[in-house]
Jmol script that loads the backbone (N, CA, C; Angstrom):
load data "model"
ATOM      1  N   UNK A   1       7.118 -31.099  32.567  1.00  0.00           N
ATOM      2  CA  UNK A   1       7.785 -29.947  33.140  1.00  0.00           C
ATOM      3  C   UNK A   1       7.497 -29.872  34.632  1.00  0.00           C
ATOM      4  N   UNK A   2       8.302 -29.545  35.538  1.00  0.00           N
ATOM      5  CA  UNK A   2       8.195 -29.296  36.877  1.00  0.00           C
ATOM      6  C   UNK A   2       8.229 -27.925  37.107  1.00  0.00           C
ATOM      7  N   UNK A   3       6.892 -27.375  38.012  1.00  0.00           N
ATOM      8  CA  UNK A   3       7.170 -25.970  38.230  1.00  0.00           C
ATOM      9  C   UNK A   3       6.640 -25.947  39.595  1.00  0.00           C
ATOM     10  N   UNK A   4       6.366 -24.669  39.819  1.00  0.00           N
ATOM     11  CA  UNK A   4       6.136 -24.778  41.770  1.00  0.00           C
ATOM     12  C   UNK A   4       4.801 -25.076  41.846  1.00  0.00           C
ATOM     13  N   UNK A   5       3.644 -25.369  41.337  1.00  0.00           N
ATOM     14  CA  UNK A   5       3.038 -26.176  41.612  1.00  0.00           C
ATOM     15  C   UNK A   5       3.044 -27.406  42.111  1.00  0.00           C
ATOM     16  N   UNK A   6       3.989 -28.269  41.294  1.00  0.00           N
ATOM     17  CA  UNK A   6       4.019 -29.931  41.874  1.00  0.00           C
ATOM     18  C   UNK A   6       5.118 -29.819  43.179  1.00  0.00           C
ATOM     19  N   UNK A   7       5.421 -28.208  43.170  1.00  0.00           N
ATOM     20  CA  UNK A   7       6.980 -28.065  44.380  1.00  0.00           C
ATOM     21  C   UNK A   7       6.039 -27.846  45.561  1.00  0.00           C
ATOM     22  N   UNK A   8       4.920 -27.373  45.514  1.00  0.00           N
ATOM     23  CA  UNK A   8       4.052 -27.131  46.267  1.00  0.00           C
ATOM     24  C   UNK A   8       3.013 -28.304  46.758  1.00  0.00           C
ATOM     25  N   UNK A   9       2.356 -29.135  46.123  1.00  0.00           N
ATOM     26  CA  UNK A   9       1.697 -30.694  46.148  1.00  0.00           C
ATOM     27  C   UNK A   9       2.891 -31.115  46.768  1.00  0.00           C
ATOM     28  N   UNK A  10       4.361 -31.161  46.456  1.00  0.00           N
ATOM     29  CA  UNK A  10       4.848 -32.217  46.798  1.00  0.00           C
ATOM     30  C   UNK A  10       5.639 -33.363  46.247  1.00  0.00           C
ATOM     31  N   UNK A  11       4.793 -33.171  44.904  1.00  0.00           N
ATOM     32  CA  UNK A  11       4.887 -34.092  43.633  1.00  0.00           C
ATOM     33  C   UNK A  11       4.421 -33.751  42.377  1.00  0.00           C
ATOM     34  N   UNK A  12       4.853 -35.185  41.730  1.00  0.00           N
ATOM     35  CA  UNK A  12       5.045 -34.987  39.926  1.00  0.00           C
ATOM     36  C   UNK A  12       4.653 -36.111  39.165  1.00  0.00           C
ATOM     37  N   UNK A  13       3.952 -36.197  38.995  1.00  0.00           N
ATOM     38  CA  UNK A  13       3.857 -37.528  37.939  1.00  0.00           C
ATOM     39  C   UNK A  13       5.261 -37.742  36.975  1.00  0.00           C
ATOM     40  N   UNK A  14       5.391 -36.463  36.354  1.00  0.00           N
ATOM     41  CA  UNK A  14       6.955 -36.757  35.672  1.00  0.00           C
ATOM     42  C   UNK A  14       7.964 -37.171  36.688  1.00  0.00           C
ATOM     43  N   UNK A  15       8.435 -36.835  37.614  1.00  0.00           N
ATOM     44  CA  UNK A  15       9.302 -37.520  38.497  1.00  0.00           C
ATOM     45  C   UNK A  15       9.225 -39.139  39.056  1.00  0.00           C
ATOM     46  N   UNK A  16       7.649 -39.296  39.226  1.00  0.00           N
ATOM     47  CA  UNK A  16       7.276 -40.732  39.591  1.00  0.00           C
ATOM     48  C   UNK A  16       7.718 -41.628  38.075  1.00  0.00           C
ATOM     49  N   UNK A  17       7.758 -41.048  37.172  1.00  0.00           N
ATOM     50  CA  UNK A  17       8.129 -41.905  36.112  1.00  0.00           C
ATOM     51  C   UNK A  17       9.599 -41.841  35.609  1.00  0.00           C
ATOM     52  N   UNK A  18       9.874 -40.906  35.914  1.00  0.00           N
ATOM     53  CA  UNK A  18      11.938 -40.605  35.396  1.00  0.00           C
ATOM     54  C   UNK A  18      12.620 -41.435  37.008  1.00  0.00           C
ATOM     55  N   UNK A  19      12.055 -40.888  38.183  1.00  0.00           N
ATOM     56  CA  UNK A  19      13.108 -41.140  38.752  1.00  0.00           C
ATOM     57  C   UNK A  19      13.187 -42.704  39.495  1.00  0.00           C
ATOM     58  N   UNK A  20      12.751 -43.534  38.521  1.00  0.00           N
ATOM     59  CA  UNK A  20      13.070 -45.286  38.242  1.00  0.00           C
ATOM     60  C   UNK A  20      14.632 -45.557  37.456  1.00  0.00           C
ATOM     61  N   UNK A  21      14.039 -44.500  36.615  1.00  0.00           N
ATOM     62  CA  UNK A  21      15.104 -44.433  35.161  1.00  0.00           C
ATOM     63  C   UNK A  21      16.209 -44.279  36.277  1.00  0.00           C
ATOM     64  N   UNK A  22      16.205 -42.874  36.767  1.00  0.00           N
ATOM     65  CA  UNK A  22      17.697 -42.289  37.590  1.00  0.00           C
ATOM     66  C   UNK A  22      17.987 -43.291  38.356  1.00  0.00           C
ATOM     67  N   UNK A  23      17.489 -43.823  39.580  1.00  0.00           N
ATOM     68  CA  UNK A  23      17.637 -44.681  40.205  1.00  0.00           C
ATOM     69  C   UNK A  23      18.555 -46.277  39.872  1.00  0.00           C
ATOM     70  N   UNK A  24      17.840 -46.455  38.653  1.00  0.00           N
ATOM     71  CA  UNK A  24      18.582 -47.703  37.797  1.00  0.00           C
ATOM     72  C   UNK A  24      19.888 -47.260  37.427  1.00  0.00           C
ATOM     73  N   UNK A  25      20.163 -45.943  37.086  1.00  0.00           N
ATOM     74  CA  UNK A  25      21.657 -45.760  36.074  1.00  0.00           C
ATOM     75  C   UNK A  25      22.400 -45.819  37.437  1.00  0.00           C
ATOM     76  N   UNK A  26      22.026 -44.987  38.462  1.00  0.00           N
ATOM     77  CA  UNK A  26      22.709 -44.917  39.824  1.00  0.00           C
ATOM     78  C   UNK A  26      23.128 -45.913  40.434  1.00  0.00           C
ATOM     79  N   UNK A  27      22.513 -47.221  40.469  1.00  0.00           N
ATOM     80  CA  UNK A  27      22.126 -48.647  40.895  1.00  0.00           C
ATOM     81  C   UNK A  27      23.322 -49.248  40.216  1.00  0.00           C
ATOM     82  N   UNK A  28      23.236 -49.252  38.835  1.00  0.00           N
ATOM     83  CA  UNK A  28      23.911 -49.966  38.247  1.00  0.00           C
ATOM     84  C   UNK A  28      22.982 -51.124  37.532  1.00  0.00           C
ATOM     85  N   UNK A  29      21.800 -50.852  37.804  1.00  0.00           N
ATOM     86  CA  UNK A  29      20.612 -51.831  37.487  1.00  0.00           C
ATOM     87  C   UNK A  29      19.610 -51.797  36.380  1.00  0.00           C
ATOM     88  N   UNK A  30      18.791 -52.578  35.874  1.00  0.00           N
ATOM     89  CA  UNK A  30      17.765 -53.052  35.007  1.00  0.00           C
ATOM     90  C   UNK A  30      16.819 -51.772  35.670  1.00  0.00           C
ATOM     91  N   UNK A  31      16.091 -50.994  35.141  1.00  0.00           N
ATOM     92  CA  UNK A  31      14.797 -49.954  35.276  1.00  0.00           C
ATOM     93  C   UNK A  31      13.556 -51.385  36.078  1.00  0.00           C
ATOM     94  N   UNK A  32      13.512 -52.632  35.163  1.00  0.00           N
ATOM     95  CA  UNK A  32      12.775 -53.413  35.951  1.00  0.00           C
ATOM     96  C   UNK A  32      13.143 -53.927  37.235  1.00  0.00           C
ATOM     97  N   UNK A  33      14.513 -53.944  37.538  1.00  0.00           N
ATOM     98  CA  UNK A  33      14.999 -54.377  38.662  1.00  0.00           C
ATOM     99  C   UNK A  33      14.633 -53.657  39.913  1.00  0.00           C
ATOM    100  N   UNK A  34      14.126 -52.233  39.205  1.00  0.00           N
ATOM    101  CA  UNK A  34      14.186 -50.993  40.586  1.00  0.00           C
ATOM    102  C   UNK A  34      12.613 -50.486  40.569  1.00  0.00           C
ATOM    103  N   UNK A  35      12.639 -49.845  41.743  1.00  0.00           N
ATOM    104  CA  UNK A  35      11.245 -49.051  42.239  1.00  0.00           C
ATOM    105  C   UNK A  35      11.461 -48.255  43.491  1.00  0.00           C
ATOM    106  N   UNK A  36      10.867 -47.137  42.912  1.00  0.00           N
ATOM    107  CA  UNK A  36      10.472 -46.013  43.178  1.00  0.00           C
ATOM    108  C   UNK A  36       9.084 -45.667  44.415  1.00  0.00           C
ATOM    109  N   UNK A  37       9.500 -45.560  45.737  1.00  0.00           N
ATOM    110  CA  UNK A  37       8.191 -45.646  46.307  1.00  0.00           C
ATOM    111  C   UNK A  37       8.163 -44.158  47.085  1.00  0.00           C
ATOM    112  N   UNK A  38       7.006 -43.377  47.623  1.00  0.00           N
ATOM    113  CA  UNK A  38       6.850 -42.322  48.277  1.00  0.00           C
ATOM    114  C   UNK A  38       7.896 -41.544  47.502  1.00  0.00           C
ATOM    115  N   UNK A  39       7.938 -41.187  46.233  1.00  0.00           N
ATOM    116  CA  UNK A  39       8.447 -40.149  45.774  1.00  0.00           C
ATOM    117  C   UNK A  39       8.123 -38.805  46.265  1.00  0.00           C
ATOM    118  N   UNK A  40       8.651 -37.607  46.713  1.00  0.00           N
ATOM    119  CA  UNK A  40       8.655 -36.641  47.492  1.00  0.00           C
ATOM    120  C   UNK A  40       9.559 -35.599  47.036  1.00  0.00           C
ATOM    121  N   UNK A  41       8.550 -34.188  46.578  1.00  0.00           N
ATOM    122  CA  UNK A  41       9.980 -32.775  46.587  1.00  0.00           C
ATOM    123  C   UNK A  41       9.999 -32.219  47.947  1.00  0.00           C
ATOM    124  N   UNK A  42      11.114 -31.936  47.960  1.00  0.00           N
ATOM    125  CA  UNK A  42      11.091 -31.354  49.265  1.00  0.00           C
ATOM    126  C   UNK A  42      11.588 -29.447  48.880  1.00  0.00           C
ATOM    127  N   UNK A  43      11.431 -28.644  49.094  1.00  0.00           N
ATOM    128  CA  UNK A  43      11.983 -27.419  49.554  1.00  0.00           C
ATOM    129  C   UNK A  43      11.785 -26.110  50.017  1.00  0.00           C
ATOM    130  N   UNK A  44      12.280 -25.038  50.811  1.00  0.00           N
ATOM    131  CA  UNK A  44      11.621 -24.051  51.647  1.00  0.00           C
ATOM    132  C   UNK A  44      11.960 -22.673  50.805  1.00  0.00           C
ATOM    133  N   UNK A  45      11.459 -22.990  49.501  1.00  0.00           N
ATOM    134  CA  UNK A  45      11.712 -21.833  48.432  1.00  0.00           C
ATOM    135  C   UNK A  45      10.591 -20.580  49.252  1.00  0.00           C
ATOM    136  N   UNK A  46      10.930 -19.539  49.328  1.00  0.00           N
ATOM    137  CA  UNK A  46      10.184 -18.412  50.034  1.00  0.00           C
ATOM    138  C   UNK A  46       8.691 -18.179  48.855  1.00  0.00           C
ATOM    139  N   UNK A  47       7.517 -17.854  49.334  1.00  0.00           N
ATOM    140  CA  UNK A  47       6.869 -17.690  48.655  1.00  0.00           C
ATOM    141  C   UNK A  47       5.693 -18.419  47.978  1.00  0.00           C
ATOM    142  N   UNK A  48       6.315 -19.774  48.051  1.00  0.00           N
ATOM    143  CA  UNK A  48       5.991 -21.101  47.093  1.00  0.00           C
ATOM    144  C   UNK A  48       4.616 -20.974  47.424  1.00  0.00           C
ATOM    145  N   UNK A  49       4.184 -21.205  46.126  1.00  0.00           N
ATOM    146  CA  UNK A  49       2.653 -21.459  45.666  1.00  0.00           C
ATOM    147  C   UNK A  49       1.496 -19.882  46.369  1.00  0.00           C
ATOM    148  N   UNK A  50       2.550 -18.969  46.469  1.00  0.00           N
ATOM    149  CA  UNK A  50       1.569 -17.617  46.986  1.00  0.00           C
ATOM    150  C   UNK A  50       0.706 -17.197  45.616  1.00  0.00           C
ATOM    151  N   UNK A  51       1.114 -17.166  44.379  1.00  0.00           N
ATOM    152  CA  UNK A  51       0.363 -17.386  43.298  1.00  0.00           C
ATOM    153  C   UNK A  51       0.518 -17.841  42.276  1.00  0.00           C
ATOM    154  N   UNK A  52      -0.412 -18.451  41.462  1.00  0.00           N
ATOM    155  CA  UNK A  52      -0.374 -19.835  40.856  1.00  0.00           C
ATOM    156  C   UNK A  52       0.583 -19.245  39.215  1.00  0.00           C
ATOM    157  N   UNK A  53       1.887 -20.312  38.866  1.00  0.00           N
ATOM    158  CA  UNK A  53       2.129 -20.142  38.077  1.00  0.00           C
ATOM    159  C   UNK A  53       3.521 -18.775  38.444  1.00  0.00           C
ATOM    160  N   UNK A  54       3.481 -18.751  39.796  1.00  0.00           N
ATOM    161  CA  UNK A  54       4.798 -17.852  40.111  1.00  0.00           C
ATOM    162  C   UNK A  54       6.146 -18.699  40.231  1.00  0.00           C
ATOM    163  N   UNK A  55       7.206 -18.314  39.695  1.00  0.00           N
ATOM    164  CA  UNK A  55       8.644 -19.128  40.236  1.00  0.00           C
ATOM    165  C   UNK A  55       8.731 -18.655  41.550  1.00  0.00           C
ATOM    166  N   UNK A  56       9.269 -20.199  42.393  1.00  0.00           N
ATOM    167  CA  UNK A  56       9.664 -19.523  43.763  1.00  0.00           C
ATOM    168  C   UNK A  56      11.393 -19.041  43.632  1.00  0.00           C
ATOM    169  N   UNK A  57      11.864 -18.361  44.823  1.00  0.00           N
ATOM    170  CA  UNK A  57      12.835 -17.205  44.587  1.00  0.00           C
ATOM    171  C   UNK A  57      12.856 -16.300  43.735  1.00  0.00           C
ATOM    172  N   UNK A  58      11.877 -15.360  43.816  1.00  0.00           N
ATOM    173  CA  UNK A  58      12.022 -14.608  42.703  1.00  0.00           C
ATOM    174  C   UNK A  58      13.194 -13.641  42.396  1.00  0.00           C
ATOM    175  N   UNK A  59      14.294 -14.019  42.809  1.00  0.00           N
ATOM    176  CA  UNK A  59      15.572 -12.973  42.292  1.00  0.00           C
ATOM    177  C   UNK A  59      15.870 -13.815  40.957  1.00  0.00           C
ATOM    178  N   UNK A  60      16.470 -14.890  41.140  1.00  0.00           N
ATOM    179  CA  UNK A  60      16.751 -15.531  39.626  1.00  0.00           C
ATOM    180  C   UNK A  60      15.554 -16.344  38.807  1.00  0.00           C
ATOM    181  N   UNK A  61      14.644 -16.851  39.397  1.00  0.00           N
ATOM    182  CA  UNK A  61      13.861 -17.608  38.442  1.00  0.00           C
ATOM    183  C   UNK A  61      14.060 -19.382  38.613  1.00  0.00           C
ATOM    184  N   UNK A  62      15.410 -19.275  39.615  1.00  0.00           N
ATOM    185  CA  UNK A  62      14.999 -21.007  39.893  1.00  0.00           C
ATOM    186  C   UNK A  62      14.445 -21.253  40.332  1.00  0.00           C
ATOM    187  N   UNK A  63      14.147 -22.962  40.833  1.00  0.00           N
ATOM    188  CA  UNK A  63      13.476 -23.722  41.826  1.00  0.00           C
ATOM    189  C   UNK A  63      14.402 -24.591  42.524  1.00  0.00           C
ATOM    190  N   UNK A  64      14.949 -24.529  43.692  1.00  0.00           N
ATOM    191  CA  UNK A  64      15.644 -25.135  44.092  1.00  0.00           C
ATOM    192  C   UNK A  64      14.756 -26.453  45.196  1.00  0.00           C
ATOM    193  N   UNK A  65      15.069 -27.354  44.960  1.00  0.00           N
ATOM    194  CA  UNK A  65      14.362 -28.280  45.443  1.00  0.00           C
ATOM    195  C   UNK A  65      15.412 -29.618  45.603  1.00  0.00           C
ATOM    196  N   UNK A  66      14.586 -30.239  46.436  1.00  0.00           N
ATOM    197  CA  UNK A  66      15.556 -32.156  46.827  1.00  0.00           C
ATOM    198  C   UNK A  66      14.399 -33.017  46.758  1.00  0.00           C
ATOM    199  N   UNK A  67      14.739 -34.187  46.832  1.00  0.00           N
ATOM    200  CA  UNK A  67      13.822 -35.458  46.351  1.00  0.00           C
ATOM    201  C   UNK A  67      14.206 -36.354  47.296  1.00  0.00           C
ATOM    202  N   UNK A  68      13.118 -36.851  47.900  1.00  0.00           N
ATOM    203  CA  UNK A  68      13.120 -38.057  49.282  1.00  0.00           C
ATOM    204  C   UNK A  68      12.268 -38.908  48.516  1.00  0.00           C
ATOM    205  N   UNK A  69      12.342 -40.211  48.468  1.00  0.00           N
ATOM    206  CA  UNK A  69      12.271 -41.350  47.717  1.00  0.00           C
ATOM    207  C   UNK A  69      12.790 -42.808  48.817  1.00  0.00           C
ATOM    208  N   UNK A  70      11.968 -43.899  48.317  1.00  0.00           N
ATOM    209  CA  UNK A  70      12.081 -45.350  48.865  1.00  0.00           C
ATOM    210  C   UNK A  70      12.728 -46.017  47.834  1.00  0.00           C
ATOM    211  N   UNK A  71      13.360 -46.654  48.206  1.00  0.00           N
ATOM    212  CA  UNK A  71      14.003 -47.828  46.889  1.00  0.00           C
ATOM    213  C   UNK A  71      13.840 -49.564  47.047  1.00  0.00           C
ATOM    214  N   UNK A  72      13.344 -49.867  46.635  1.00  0.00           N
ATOM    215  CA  UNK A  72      13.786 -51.470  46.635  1.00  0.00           C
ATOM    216  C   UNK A  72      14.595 -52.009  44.888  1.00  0.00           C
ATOM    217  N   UNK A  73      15.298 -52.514  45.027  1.00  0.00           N
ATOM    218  CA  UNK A  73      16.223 -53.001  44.065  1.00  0.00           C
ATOM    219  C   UNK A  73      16.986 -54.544  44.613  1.00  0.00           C
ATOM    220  N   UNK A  74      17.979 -54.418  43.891  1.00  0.00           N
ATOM    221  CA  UNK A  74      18.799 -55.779  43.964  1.00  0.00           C
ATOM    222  C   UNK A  74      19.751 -55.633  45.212  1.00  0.00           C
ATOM    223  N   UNK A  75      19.835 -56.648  46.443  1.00  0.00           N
ATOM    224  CA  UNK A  75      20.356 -56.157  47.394  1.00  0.00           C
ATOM    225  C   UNK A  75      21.586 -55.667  47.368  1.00  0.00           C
ATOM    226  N   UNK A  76      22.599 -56.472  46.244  1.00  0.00           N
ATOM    227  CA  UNK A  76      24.019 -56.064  46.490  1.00  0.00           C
ATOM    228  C   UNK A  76      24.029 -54.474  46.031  1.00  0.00           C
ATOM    229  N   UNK A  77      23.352 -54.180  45.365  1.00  0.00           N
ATOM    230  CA  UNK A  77      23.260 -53.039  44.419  1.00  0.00           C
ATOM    231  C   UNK A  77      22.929 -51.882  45.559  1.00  0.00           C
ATOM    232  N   UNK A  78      21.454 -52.082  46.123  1.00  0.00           N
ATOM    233  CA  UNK A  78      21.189 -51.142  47.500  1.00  0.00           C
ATOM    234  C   UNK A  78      22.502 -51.092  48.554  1.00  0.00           C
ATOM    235  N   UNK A  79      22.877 -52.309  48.906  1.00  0.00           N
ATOM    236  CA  UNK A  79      23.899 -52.046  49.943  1.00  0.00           C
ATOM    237  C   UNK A  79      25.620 -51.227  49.584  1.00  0.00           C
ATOM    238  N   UNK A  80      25.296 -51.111  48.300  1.00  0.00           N
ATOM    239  CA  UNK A  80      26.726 -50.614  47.684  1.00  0.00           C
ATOM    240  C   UNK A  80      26.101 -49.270  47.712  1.00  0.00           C
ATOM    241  N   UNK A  81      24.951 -48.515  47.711  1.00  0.00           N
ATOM    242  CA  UNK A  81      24.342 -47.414  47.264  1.00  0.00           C
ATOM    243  C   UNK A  81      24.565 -46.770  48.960  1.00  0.00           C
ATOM    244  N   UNK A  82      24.051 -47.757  49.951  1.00  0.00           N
ATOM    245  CA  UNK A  82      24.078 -47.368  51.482  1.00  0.00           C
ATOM    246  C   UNK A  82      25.255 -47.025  51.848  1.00  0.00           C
ATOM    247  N   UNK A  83      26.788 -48.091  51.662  1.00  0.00           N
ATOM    248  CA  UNK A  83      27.724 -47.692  52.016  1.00  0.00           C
ATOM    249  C   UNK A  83      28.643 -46.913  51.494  1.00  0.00           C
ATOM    250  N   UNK A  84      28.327 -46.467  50.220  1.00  0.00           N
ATOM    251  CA  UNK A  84      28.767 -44.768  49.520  1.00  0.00           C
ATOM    252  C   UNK A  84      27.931 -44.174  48.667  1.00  0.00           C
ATOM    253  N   UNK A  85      26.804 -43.780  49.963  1.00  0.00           N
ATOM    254  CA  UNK A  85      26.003 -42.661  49.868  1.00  0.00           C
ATOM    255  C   UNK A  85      26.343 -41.389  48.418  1.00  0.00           C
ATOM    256  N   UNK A  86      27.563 -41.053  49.215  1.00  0.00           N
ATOM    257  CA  UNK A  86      27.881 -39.788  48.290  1.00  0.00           C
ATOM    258  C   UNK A  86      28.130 -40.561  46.712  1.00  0.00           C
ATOM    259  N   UNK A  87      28.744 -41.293  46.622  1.00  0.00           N
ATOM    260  CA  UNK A  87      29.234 -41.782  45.510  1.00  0.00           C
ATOM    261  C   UNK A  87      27.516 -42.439  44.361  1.00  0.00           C
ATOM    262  N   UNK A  88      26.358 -42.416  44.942  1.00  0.00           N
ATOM    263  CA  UNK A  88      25.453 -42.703  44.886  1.00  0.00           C
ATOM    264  C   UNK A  88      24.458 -41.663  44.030  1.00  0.00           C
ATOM    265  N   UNK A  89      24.549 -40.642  45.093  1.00  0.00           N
ATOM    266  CA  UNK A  89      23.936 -39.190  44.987  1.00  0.00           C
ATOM    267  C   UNK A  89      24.570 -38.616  43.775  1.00  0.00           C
ATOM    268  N   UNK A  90      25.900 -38.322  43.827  1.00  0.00           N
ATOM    269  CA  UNK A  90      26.355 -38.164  42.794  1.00  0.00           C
ATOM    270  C   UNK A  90      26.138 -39.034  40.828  1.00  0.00           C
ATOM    271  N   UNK A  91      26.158 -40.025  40.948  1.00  0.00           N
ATOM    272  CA  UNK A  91      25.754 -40.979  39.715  1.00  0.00           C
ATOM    273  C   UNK A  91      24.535 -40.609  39.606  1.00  0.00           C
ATOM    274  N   UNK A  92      23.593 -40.510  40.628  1.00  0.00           N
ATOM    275  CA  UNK A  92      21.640 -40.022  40.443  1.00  0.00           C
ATOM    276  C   UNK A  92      21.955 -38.563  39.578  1.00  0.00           C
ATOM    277  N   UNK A  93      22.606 -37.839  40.157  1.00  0.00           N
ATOM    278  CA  UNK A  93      22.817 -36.367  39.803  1.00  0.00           C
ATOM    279  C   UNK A  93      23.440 -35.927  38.713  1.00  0.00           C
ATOM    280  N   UNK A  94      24.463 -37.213  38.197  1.00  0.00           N
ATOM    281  CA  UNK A  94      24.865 -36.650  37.102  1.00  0.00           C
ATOM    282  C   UNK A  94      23.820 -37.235  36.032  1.00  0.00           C
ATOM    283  N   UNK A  95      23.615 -38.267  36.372  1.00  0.00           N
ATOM    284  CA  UNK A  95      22.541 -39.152  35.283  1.00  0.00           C
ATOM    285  C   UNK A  95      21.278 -38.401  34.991  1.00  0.00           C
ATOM    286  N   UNK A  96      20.599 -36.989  35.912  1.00  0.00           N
ATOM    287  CA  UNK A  96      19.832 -35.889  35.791  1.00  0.00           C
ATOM    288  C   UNK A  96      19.820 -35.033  35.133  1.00  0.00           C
ATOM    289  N   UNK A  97      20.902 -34.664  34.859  1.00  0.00           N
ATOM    290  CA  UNK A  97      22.157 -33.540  34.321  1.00  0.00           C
ATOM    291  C   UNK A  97      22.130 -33.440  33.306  1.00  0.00           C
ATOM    292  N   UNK A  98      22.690 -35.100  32.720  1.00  0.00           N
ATOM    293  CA  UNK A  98      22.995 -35.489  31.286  1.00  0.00           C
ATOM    294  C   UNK A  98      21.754 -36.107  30.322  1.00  0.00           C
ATOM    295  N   UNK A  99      20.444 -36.760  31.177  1.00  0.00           N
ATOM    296  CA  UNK A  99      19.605 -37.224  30.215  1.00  0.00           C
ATOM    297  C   UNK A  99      17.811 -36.248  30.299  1.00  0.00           C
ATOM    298  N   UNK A 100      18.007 -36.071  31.561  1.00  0.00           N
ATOM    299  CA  UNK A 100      16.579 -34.679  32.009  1.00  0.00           C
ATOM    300  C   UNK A 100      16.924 -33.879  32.201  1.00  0.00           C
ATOM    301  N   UNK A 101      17.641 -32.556  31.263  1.00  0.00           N
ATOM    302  CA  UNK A 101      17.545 -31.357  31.234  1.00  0.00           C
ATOM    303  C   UNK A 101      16.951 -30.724  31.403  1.00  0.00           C
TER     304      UNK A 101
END
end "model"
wireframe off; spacefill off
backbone 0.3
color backbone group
């Protein structure tokens, strides 16, 4: 589970281990083919980590957060990921959506 603790560290052990998985479906690639380096949450949720076990934004109860990440993979695969970015982000995002609820 991710809560504002690891939003607060920075990080997740669960993320260092799923987001290979995401990365590969996005890729188009083998999970062994890909890696995951300087995994990173990023976000300026108001509040975060003022006390332990609080959601940040407290009007609804989300966590809104982004993920900065290194990749090495198969080159044709990275360079198809570089030159449609969006088209990229999107496949990571839906592949989030549909298998880590």
């Amino acid at each position: 589970d991710l809560n504002s603790a690891h939003l607060a560290a920075g990080t997740s052990a669960a993320l260092d281990t799923i987001v290979p998985h995401l990365l590969a479906s996005a890729l188009g690639a083998e999970v062994s083919e890909v890696g995951a380096h300087k995994v990173a949450i990023i976000t300026d949720a108001p509040g975060l980590g003022a006390q332990p076990g609080e959601l940040a934004g407290q009007g609804s109860g989300i966590l809104h957060f982004d993920l900065a990440f290194e990749i090495c993979g198969p080159a044709a695969a990275l360079q198809d990921a570089v030159s449609d970015k969006r088209g990229f982000e999107h496949r990571f995002a839906r592949t989030a959506a549909e298998k880590y609820e």
